[in-house]
N, C-alpha and C positions, 0 to 999 in steps of 0.2 A: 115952772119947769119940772119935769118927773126923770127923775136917773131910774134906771132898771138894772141887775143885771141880767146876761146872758148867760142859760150853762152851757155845757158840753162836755162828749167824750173826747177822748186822747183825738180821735178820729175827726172832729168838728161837727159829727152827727150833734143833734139835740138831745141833752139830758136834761130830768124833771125829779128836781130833788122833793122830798118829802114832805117837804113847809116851805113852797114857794116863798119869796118876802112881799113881791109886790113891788111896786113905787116908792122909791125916796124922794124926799123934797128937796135933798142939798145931797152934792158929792160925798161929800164928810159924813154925812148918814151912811149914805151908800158903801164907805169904804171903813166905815167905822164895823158895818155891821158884818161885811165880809170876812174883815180881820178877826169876828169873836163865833163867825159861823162854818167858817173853810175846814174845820175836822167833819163837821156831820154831814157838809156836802159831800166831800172824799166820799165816805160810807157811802153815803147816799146813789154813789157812782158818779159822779162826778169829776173831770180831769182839769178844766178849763173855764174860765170865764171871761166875759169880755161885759167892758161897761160903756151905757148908752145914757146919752140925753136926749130928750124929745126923739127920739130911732135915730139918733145920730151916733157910730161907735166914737168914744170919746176913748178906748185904751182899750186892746184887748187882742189876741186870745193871751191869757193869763193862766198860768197854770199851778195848779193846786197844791203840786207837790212837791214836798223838801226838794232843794237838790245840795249836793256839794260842792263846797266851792263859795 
């Protein structure tokens, strides 16, 4: 199985961060690595993500930024 994520602007247009990641082999990758990568994507432009297994959306649109509350 390959998890990916999905970027995106506020808008659900396609964004393309700096250092794509690629394929995860497990969720947990997948989610481990978003949790230690989600400031550079911001920069990067980045508002949203959404995450797939095999092109299937498994969670998503996900959005990057703090909120309050």
């Amino acid at each position: 199985m390959a998890w990916e994520w999905r970027f995106e602007k506020a808008d659900g247009t396609a964004a393309e961060p700096a250092q794509p990641p690629g394929d995860f082999g497990t969720q947990g990758d997948a989610e481990s690595w978003i949790g230690e990568s989600w400031p550079e994507l911001v920069a990067d432009g980045v508002d949203q993500v959404s995450l797939f297994e095999d092109g299937t959306k498994v969670y998503g649109p996900m959005s990057l930024h703090a909120t309050d509350g």
